[in-house]
C-alpha positions in Angstrom: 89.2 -17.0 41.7 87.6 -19.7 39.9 87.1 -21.7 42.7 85.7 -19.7 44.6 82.6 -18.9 42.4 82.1 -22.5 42.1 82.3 -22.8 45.8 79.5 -19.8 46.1 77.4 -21.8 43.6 77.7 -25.0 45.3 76.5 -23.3 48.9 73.5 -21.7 47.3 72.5 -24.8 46.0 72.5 -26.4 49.1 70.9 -23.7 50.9 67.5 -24.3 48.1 67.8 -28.0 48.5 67.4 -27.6 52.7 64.5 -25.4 52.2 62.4 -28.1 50.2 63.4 -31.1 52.1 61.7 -29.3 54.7 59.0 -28.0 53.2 58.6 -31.6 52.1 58.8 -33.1 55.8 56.5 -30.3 57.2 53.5 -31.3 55.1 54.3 -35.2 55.6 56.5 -36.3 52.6 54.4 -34.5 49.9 55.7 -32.0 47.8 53.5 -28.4 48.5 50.7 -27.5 46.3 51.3 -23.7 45.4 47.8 -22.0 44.5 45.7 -25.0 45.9 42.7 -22.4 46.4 42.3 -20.5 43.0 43.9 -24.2 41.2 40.6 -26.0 42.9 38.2 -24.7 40.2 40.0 -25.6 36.9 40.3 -29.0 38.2 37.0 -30.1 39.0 36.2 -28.4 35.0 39.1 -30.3 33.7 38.1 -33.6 35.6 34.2 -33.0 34.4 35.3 -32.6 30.8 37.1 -35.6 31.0 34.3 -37.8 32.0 32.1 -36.8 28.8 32.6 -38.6 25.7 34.3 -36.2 22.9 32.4 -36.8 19.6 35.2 -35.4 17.5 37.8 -32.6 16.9 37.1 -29.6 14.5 38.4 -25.8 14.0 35.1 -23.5 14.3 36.5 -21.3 11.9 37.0 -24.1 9.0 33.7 -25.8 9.8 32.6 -29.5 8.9 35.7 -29.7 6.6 37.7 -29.9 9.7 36.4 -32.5 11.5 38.5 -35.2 12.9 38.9 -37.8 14.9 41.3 -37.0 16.9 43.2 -33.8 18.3 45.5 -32.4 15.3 46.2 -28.9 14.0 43.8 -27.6 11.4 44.3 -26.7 7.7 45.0 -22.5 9.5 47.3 -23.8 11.7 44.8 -23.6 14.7 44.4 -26.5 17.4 41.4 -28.4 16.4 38.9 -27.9 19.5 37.0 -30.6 20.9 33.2 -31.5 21.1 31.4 -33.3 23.7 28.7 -35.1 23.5 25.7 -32.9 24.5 26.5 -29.5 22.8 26.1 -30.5 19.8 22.6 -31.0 18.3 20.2 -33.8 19.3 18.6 -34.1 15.5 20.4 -32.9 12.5 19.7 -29.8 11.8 17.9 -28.6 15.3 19.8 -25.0 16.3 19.2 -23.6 20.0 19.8 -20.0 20.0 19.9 -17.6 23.5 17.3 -15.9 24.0 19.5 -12.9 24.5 20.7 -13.8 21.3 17.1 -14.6 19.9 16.1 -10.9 20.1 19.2 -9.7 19.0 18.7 -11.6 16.0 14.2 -10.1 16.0 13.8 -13.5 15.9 9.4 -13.5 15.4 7.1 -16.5 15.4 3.5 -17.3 14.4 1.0 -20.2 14.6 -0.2 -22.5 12.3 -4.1 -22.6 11.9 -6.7 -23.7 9.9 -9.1 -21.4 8.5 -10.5 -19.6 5.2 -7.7 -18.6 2.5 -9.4 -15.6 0.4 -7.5 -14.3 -2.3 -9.0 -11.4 -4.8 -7.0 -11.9 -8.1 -6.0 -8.7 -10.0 -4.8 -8.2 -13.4 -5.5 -6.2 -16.4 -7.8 -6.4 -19.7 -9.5 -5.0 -22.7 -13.1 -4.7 -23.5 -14.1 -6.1 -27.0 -17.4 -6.2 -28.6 -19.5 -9.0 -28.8 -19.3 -11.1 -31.4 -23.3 -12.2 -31.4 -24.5 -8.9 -31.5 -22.3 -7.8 -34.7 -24.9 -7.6 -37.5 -23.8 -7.8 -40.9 -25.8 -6.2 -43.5 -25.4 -8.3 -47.0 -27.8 -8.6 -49.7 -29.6 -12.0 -51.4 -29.9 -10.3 -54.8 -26.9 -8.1 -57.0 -27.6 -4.9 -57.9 -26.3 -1.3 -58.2 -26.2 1.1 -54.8 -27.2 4.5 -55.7 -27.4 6.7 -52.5 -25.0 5.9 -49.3 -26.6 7.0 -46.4 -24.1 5.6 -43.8 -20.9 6.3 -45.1 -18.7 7.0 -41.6 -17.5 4.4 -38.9 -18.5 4.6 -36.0 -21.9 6.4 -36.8 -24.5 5.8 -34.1 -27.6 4.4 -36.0 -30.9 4.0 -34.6 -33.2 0.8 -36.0 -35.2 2.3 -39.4 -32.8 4.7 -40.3 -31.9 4.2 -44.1 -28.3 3.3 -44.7 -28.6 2.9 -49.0 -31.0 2.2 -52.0 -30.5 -0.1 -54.5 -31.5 -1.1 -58.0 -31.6 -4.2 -59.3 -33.6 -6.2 -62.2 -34.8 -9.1 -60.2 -36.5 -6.8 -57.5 -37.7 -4.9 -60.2 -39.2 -8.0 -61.6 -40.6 -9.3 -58.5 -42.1 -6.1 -57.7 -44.2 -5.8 -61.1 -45.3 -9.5 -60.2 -46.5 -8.3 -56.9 -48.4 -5.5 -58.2 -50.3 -8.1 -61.0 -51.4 -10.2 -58.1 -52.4 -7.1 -56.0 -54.8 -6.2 -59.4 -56.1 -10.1 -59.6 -57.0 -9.9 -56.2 -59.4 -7.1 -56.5 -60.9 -8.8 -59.6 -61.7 -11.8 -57.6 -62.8 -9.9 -54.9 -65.9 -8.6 -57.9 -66.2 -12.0 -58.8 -67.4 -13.5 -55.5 -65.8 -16.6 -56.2 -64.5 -18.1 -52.7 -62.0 -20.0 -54.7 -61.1 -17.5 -57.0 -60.2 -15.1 -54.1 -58.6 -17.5 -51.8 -56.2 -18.7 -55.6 -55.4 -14.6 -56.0 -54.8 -14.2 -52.3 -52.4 -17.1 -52.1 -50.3 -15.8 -55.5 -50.2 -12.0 -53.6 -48.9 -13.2 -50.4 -46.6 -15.6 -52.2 -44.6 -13.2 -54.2 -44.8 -10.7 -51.1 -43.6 -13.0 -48.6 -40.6 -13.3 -51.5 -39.9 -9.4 -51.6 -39.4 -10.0 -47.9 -37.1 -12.8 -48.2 -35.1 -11.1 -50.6 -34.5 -7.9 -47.9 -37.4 -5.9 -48.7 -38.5 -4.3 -46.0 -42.1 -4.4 -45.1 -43.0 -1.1 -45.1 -41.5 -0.3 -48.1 -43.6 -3.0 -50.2 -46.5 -1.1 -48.2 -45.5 2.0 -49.8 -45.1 0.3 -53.0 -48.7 -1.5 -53.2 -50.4 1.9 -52.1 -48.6 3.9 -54.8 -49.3 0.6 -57.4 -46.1 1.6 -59.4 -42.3 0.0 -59.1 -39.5 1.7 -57.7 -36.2 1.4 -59.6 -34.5 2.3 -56.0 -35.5 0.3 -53.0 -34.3 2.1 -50.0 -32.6 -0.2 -47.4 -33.0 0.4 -43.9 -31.4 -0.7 -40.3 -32.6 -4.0 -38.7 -30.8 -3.2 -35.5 -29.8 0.3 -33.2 -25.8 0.0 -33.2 -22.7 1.4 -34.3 -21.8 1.4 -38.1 -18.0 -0.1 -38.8 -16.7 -1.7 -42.2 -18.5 0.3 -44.9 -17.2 -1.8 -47.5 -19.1 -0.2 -50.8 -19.4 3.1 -52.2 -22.1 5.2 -54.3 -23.2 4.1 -57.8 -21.0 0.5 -57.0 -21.5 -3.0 -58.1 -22.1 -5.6 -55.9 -22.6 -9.2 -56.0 -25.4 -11.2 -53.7 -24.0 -12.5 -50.6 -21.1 -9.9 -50.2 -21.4 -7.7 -46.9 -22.2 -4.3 -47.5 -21.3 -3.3 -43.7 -21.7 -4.4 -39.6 -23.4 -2.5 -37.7 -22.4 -3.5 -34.4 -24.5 -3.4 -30.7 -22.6 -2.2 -27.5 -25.7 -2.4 -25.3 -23.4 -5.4 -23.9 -19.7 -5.8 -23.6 -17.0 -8.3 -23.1 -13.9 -7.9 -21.1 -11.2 -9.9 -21.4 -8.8 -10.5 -18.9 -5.5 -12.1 -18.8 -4.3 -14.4 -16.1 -1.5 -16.2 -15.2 -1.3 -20.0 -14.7 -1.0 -20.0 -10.8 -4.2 -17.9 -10.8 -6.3 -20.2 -12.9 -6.9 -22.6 -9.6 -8.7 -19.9 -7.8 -11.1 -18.8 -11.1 -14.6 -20.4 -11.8 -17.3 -19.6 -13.5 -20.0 -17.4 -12.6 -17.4 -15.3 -10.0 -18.1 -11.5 -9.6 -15.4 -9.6 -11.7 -14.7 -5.8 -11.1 -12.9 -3.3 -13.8 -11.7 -0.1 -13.1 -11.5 2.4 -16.3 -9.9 6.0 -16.5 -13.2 7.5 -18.0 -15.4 6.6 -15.3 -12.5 7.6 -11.7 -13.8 6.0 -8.5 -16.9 4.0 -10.0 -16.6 0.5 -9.9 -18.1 -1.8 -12.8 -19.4 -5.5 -12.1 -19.3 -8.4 -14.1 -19.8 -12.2 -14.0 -17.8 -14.9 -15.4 -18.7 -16.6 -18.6 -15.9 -18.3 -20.1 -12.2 -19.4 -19.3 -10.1 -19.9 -22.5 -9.2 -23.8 -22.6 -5.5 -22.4 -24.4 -2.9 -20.6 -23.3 -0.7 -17.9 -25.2 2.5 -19.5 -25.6 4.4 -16.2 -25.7 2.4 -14.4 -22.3 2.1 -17.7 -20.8 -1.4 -16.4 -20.0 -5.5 -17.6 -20.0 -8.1 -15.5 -21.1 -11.0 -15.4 -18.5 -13.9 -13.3 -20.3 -16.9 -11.6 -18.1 -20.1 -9.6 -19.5 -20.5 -6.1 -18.6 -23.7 -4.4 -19.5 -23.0 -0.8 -20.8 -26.7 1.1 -21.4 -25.3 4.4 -21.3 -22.6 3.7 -24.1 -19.6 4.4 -21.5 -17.8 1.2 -22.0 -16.1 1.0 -25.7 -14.4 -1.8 -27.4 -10.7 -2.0 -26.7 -10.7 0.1 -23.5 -7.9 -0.8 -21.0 -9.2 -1.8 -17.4 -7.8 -2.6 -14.0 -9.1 -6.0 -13.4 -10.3 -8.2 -9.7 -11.7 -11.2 -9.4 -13.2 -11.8 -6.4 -12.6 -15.4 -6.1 -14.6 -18.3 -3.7 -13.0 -18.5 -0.1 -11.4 -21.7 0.2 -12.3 -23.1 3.7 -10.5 -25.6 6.4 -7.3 -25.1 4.5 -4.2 -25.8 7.1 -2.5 -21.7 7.0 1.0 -20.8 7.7 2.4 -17.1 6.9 4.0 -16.9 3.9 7.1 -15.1 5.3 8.1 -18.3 7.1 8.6 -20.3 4.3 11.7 -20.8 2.7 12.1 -21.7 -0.8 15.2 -23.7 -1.5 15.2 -24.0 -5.1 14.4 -27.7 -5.1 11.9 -27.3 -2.5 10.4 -25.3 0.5 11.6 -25.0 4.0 9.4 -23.5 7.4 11.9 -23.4 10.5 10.0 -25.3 13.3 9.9 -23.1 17.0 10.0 -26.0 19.6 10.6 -24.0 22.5 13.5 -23.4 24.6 15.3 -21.7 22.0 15.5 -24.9 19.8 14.8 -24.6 16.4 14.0 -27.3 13.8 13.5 -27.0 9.5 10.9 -29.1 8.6 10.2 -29.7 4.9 6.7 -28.5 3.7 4.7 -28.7 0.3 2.4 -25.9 0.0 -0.4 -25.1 -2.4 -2.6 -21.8 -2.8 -1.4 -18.6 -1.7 -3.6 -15.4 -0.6 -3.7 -12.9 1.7 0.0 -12.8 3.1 -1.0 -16.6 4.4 -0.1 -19.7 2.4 -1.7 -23.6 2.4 0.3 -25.8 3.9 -0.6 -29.3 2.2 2.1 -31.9 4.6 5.2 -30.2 6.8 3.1 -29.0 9.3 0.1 -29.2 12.1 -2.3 -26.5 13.1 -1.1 -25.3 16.2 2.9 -25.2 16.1 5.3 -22.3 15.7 6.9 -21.6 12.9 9.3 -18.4 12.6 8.4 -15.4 10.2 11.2 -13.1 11.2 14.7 -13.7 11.4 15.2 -17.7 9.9 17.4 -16.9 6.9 20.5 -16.8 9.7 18.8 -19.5 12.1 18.6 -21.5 8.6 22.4 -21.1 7.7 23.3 -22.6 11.6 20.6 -25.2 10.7 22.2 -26.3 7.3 26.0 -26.2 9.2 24.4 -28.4 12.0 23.1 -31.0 9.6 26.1 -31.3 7.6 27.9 -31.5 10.7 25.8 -34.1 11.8 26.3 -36.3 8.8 29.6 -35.7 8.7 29.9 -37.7 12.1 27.3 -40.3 11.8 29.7 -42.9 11.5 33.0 -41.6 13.2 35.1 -44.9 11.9 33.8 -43.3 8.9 35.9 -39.8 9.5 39.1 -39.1 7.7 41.8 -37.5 9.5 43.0 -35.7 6.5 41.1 -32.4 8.2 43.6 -32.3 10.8 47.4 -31.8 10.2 49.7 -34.5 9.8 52.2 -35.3 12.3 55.5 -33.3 11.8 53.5 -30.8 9.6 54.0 -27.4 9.8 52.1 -25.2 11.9 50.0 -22.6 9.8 50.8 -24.5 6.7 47.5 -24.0 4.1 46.8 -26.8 1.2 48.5 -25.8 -2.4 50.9 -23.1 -0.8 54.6 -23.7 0.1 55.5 -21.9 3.7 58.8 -21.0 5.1 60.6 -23.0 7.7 60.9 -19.9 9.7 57.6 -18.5 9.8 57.2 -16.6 12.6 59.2 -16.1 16.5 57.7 -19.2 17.7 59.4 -21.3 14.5 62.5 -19.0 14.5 63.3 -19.9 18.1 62.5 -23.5 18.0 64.8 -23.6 14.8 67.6 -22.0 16.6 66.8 -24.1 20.1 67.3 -27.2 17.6 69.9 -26.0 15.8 71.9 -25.4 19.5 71.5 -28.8 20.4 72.8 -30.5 17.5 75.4 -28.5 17.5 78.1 -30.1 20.0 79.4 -27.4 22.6 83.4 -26.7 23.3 84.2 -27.8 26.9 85.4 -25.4 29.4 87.3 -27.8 31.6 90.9 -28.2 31.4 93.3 -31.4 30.6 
């Protein structure tokens, strides 16, 4: 029975090693090429690939990290992939993107032009009184006050108006003085002695002109020479219209010469003082038209002009005071009022313009991506100066006329960056480790730090077993 199987065997055997010896002598010796037509393709690909130069190996998924020199099994157990020269990018960095892919991606551009940067600067402030129109009301002589006339804060006070009387011995003095010359100058007046008038009239206007000196008001000695008796009380009235503040005495007080009695203070004229940061203080100068906006006055603008930028800087706001005068005739505008605050700063003109949205800042520095056409991109280091107006100057980077993107370069950035590292990576291919790519006889899917299994997977398991067979020496069938 045996034989007979291996007799069957032997026949069929035969029979397949006719058919291709004849196959073989039909087509003139050479063995038949099954699939010629669909194979034809795939060849010519294969052959073309083989003619470029392959830059170096990688896995797509790993990135620059897996980049070798030659083929090898990556870190995730993949087949490190090829690159040929001519996909990758010409410069380091430069990304070309579908244009499929481009709009998938609302990839927008926009030129680069020269032209006027305006920027209207906006802040906040606080209006303050001005310091040269604050009027303080002292006395050159003590004395005692007997009635207060101005008593409250804030009291509106008109020029004239009485604020207090006051006695004291020395006017007293000075008044009876005044009164004696008054009385010699009518004697020499009788006497019609030139010199004898002109000696009186020089003493009378002497010891007036002192009453005056001493903050005697004029038409109070008036009063005084027409009524030819001394007043214990000399009233006291306003130099200035203003607003009273810092009543610092009372009724029936004491006070010393030189001390301030109270400020009367004029508002006809503000200040407003507005804060400002230091990337703001480039556009400011002096003399620019400043607007505030207040909640008593809605929808009325106010206009001011700068006087004065504050040489210091707050340490703790990191701010500048810019100051501006406002007139206020109709009293609206009070000291420490809060105000919405615009400078309307000096165009700057032939500055070199880019959007601001195309510019990406780095941390250590700024970025525009470049549109070259084509779909290739390049990042182009910039230094930029003043913003305004959604539109930024461009000092170096870039030319009036080119493309830069405004939409969209945050991901064209990240394939830039990957490109250029890519790129240096492979500058100097003797240079490339082949550490990225698996070592020979390692295992496949093995990952740095972790300890796999011989038998991960079907693939391994049946290789394992395949091995394991053939080591293994087999029993013969045949018989002694």
């Amino acid at each position: 029975m045996k034989r007979s199987i291996a007799t069957g065997i032997a026949v069929v055997l035969a029979a397949g090693i006719g058919v291709i010896a004849g196959a073989m002598f039909a087509s003139g010796g050479k063995a038949p090429k099954a699939g010629a037509g669909t194979q034809a393709p795939s060849s010519a690909i294969a052959s073309a690939k083989a003619k470029r130069k392959i830059l170096y190996w990688w896995d797509p998924m790993i990135g620059p990290a897996s980049i070798s020199p030659k083929p090898g099994i990556s870190a995730m157990g993949m087949k490190l992939v090829p690159v040929y020269a001519g996909e990758g990018a010409s410069r380091p960095g430069e990304v070309t993107i579908n244009p499929a892919i481009q709009q998938d991606l609302a990839v927008e551009t926009s030129p680069v032009r020269v032209g006027a940067l305006h920027k209207t600067v906006r802040t906040v402030g606080y209006f303050r009184r001005v310091t040269p129109r604050t009027y303080v009301v002292s006395l050159r002589v003590s004395g005692w006050i007997g009635s207060l006339y101005a008593t409250t804060d804030g009291t509106a006070i008109r020029k004239g108006d009485p604020l207090f009387t006051l006695y004291s011995p020395k006017l007293l003095a000075a008044q009876e003085e005044l009164l004696a010359a008054r009385q010699n100058d009518a004697l020499a007046v009788r006497t019609h002695d030139p010199r004898a008038i002109a000696e009186a009239r020089r003493m009378y206007e002497s010891l007036r002109r002192r009453l005056l000196y001493l903050g005697v008001g004029a038409a109070e000695l008036g009063r005084i020479v027409a009524r030819g008796k001394a007043q214990e009380y000399l009233t006291f009235h306003s130099p200035v219209s203003g607003y009273l503040s810092r009543v610092s005495v009372r009724q029936q007080s004491f006070i010393q010469y030189g001390r301030p009695v109270m400020r009367i203070e004029q508002l006809s004229t503000v200040w407003l003082d507005a804060k400002v940061y230091e990337n703001q203080l480039p556009w400011l100068r002096l003399g620019e038209l400043m607007q505030a906006h207040i909640a008593a006055a809605p929808g009325r603008t106010l206009e001011g002009r700068i006087f004065f930028i504050d040489p210091n800087e707050d340490s703790r706001t990191h701010t500048v005071t810019v100051r501006a005068r406002f007139a206020n005739p109709d009293g609206l505008l009070r000291p420490g009022t809060y105000a919405l605050v615009d400078v309307l700063t000096t165009p700057m003109k032939g500055a070199v313009l880019a959007p601001a949205s195309a510019i990406i800042h780095t941390g250590t520095g700024e970025v525009a991506l470049l549109a070259e056409g084509h779909g290739r991109f390049l990042p182009r280091k910039v230094t930029t100066g003043l913003t305004g107006g959604g539109l930024v100057q461009v000092l170096s980077g870039l030319k009036p006329g080119q493309q830069v993107v405004t939409s969209g370069q945050f991901l064209i950035d990240v394939e830039s960056s990957m490109n250029e590292l890519t790129t240096k990576l492979t500058a100097g291919r003797g240079a490339v480790k082949p550490a990225a790519a698996a070592a020979p006889g390692a295992k496949r899917g093995a990952m740095p730090g972790m300890k796999m299994s011989p038998a991960a997977g079907p693939r391994a398991k049946a290789a394992n077993s395949k091995a394991q067979r053939a080591r293994t020496p087999q029993p013969s069938n045949a018989r002694g």
